[in-house]
C-alpha positions in Angstrom: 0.0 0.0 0.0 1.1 3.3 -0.7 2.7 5.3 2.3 2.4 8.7 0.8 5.3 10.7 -1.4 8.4 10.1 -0.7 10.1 12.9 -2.5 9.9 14.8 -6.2 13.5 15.0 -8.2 13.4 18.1 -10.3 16.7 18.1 -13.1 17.7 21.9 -13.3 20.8 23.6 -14.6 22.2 25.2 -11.7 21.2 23.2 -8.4 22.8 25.7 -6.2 20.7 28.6 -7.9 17.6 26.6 -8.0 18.3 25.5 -4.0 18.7 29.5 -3.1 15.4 30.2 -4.9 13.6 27.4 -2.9 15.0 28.3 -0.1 14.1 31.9 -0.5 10.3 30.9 -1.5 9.6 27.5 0.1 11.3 27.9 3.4 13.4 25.6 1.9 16.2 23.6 4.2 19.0 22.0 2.2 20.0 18.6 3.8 22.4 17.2 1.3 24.8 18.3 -1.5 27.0 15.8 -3.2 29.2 18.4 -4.5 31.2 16.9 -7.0 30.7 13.7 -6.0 27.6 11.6 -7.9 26.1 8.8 -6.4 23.5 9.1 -8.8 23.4 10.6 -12.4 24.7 13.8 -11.4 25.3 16.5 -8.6 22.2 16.6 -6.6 21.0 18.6 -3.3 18.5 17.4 -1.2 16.1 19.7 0.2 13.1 19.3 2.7 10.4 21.5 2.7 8.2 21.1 5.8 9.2 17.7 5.7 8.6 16.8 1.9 12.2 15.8 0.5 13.0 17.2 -3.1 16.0 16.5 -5.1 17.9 18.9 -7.1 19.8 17.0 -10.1 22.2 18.8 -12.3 21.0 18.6 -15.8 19.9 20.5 -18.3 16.4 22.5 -18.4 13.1 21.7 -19.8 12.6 22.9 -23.5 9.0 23.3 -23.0 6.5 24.8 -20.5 3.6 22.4 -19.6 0.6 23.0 -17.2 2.1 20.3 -14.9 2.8 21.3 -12.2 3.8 20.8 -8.3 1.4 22.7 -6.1 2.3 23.4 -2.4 -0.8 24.4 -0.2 0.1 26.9 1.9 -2.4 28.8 4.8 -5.0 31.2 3.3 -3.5 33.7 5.5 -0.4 33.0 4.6 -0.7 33.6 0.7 0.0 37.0 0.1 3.6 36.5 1.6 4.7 34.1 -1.1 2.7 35.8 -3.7 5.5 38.8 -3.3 8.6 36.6 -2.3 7.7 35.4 -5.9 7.6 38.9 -7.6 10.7 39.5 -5.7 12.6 37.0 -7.2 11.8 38.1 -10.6 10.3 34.5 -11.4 7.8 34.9 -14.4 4.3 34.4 -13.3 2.1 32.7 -15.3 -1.8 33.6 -15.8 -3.9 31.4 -13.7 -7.2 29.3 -14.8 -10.5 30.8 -14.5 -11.9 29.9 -10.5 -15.4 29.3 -9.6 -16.8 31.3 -6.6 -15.8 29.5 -3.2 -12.1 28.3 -5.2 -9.0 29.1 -3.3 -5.7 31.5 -4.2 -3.4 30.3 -6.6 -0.5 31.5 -7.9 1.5 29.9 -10.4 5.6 30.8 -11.5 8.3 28.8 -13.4 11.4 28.2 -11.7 14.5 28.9 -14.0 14.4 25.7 -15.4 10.8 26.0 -17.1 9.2 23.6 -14.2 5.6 25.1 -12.7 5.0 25.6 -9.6 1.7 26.5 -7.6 1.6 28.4 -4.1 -2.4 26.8 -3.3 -4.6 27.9 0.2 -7.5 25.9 -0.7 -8.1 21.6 -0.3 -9.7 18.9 -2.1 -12.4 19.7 -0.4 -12.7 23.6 -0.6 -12.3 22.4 -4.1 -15.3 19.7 -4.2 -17.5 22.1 -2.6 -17.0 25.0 -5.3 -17.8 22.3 -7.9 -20.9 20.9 -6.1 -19.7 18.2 -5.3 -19.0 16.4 -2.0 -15.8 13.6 -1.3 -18.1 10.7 -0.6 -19.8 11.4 -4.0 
């Protein structure tokens, strides 16, 4: 059965960069940097964010933008912070989808490495409800 997620491994061009930046937005805490050694593919950092652990490969970028995405729920209280650590950083910000009435904040921005992200205050069920529509259903 599964446990849960046990981590996301994102390939990016410049770990360190890409480690500062999640640092800077996610609270990041880096845990692990291989320097030059590899155990792996390549260089990697490890990083947790509130617990989740994501690896940093050193690779080369993604040639396209996609709509998938990672989204990281953060307090609805809590949204307007990240909203301008985002701007801050000078991170392109890309248009959100249109929301239903009773449908939470979202934000999404691209990393340097064309990877999505989502800063999200709202649940599956905040979600359900706007739809109409209930878990059990």
């Amino acid at each position: 059965m599964i446990g849960g997620l046990s981590h996301i491994t994102l390939i990016v061009k410049d770990i360190e960069k890409t480690a500062a930046l999640f640092k800077h937005i996610l609270g990041a805490e880096i845990i692990y940097s291989s320097g030059d050694k590899t155990f792996s593919i390549s260089r990697e950092i490890f990083l947790s964010i509130n617990g989740l652990w994501m690896a940093l490969m050193q690779g080369e970028s993604l040639k396209e933008r996609t709509y998938n995405h990672i989204a990281f729920k953060v307090a609805p209280g809590e949204f307007e912070q990240y909203f301008k650590k985002i701007k801050e950083a000078g991170l392109e910000i890309k248009e959100g989808r249109n929301r239903i009435s009773g449908e939470a904040d979202s934000i999404y921005f691209y990393d340097y490495d064309n990877h999505l992200f989502e800063i999200h205050s709202g649940t599956l069920e905040d979600r359900l409800k706007a739809y109409g529509r209930s878990i059990a259903e």
